[in-house]
C-alpha positions in Angstrom: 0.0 0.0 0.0 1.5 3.4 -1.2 0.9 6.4 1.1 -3.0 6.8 0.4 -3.6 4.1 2.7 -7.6 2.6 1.8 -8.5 5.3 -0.6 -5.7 4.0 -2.7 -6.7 0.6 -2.2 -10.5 1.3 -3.1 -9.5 3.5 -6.3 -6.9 0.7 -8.0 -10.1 -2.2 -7.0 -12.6 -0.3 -8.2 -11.5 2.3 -10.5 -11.5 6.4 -10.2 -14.7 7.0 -10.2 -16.1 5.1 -7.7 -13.1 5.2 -5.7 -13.1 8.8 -5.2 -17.0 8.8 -4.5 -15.7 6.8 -1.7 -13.0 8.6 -0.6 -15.0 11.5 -0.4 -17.5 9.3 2.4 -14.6 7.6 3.6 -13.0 11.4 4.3 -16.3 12.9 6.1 -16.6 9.3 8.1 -13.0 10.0 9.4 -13.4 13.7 10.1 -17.1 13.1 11.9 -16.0 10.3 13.8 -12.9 11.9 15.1 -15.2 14.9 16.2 -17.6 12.5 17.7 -14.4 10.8 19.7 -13.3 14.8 21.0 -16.5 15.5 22.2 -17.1 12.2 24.2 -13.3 12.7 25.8 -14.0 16.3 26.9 -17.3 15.1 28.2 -15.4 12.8 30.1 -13.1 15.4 31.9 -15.8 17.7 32.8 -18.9 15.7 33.8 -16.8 14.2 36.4 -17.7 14.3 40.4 -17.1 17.8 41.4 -15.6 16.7 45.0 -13.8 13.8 44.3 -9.9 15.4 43.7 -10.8 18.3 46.3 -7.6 17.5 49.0 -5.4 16.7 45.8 -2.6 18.8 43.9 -5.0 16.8 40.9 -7.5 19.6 42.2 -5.8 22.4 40.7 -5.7 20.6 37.3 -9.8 20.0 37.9 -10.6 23.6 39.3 -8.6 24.7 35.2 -10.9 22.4 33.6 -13.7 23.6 35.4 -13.3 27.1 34.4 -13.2 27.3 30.7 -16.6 26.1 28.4 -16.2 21.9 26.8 -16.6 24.3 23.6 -13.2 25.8 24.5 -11.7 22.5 25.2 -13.3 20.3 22.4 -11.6 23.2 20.1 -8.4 22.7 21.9 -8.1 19.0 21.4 -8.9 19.1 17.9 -6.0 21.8 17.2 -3.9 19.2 19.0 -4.7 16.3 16.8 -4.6 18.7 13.7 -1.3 19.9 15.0 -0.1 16.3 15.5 -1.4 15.3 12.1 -0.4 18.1 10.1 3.1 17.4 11.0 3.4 13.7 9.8 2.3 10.2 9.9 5.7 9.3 12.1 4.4 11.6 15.0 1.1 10.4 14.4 2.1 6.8 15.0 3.8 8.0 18.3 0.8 9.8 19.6 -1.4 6.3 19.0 0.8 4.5 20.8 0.3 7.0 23.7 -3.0 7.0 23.1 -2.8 3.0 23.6 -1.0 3.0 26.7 -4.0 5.1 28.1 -6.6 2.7 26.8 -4.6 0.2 28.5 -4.2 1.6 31.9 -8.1 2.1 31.6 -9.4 -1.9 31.0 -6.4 -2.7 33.6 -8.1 -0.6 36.2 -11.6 -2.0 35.2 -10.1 -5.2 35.6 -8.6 -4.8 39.0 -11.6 -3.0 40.2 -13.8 -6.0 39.1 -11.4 -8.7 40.9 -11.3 -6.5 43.9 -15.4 -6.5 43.6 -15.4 -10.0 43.2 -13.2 -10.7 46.1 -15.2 -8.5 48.8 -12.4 -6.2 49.2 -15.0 -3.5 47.6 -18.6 -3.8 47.8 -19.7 -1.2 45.4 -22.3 0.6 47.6 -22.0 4.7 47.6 -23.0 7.2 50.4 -25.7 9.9 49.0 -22.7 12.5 48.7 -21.3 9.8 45.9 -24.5 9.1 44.3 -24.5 13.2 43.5 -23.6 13.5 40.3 -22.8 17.3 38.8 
């Protein structure tokens, strides 16, 4: 595969026309879904439990995010992936692999969360302050 990656594919199987018809949907699937991905991760930060880093040096980091709109920070993150895209697939690659080791860390803490559950160590209840949410 030469540097156009599944558009190329899709244009040499079945020819320029329909290819770039494709590549066109292919293009605003990619650029929609990475939008859609933004908006779910800044959700993430800021619909969080208000008091649950208050006693931390974390806090200060929560208190920033608090401050500022998800607009602002949806339009952050996407200059940051532009930024990391515009300057080539190498650093792109890189950032992935980041972006891996944080998908990892999550499922390992599910995991260990679920064996501590299953072990009695946790019990899963919440007081009334926990249930709060917002």
């Amino acid at each position: 595969i030469q540097a156009g990656g599944p558009y190329y594919i899709i244009s040499r199987t079945l020819g320029v026309e329909i290819g770039g018809a494709l590549g066109v949907l292919f293009y605003l699937g990619t650029t929609l879904g990475a939008s859609m991905h933004v908006m779910g991760a800044v959700e993430t930060l800021t619909h969080r439990k208000k008091h649950a880093y208050q006693n931390d040096n974390v806090g200060l980091i929560f208190t920033l995010l608090d401050s500022c709109p998800s607009q602002v920070w949806s339009l952050l993150l996407m200059f940051i992936i532009a930024r990391i895209v515009s300057v080539g697939s190498k650093y792109v690659t890189g950032a992935a692999n980041m972006f891996l080791v944080t998908v990892g860390i999550s499922i390992f803490s599910i995991l260990i969360g679920t064996i501590l559950f299953a072990f009695g160590v946790y019990d899963g209840s919440l007081s009334d302050e926990e249930r709060e949410f917002g």
